[in-house]
C-alpha positions as CSV (number, residue, x, y, z in Angstrom):
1,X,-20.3,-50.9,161.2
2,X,-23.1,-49.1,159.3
3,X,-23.0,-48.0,155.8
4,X,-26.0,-45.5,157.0
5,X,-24.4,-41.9,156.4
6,X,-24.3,-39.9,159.5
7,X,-25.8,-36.7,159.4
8,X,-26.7,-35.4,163.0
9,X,-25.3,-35.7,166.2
10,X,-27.9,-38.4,167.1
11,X,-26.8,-40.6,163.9
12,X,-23.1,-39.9,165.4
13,X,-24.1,-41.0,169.0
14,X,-26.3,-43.7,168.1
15,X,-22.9,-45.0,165.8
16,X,-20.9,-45.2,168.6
17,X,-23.0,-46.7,171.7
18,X,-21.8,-49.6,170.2
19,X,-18.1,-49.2,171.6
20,X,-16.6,-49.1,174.5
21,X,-16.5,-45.3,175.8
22,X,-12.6,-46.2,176.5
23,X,-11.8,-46.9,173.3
24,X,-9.7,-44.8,171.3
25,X,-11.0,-42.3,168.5
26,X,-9.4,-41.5,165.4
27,X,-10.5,-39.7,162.1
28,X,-9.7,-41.3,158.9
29,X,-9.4,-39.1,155.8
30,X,-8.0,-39.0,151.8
31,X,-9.2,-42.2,151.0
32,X,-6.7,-42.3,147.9
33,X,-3.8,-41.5,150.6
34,X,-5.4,-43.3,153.5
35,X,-3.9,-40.9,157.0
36,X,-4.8,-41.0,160.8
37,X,-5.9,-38.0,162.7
38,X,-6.6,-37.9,166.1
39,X,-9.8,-35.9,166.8
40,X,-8.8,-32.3,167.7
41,X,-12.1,-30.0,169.2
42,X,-15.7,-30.1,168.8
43,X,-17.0,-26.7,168.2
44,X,-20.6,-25.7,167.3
45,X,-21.3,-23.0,164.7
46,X,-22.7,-20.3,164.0
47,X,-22.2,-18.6,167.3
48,X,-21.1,-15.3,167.9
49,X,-17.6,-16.0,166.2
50,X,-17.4,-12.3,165.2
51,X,-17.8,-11.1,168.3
52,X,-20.1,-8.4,167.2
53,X,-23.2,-9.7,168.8
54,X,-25.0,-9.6,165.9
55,X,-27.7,-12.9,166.7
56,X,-26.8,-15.9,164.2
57,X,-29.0,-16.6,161.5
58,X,-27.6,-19.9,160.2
59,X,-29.2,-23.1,161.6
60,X,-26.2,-24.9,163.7
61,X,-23.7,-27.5,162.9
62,X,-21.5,-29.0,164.7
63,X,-18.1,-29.6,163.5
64,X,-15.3,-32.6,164.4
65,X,-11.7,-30.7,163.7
66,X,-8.9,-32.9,162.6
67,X,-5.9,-33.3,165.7
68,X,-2.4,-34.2,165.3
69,X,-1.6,-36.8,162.2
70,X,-1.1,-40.1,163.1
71,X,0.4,-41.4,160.7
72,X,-0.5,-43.7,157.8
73,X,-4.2,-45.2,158.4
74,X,-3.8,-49.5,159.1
75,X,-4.7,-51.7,156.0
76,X,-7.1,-53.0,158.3
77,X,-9.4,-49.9,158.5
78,X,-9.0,-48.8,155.4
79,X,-10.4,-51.7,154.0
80,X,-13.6,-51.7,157.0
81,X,-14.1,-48.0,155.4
82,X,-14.0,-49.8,152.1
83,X,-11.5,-47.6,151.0
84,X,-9.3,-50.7,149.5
């Protein structure tokens, strides 16, 4: 665990080496209402979203949807998170 915020993709891969690649991912959110989301897509933006052509301007960021709830996020992580 790292209390190091992560900010790029490298901070994000560098976060997770430590794991095993098999192990199940899950998004943890409303830390006052602790829930668990799988992860849904992984999309890149800005790209040509509006279809017009027009070249983006914007540098990119890549973005980590929420999936399907879960359900209620474990005691357990919520308190790893330090969210308890």
């Amino acid at each position: 665990m790292t209390d190091t915020p992560i900010a790029t993709v490298g901070d994000l891969i560098a976060a997770l080496t430590a794991y095993d690649p098999t192990t199940p991912v899950r998004l943890a959110t409303q830390p006052g209402y602790p829930m668990e989301h799988a992860l849904g897509r992984v999309v890149c933006t800005p790209d040509d979203a509006e279809g017009d052509g027009t070249p983006p301007t914007d540098p990119p960021v890549v973005w980590l949807g929420a999936g399907d709830q879960v359900g209620y996020l474990p005691a357990l992580a919520a308190n790893a998170l330090g969210w308890s």
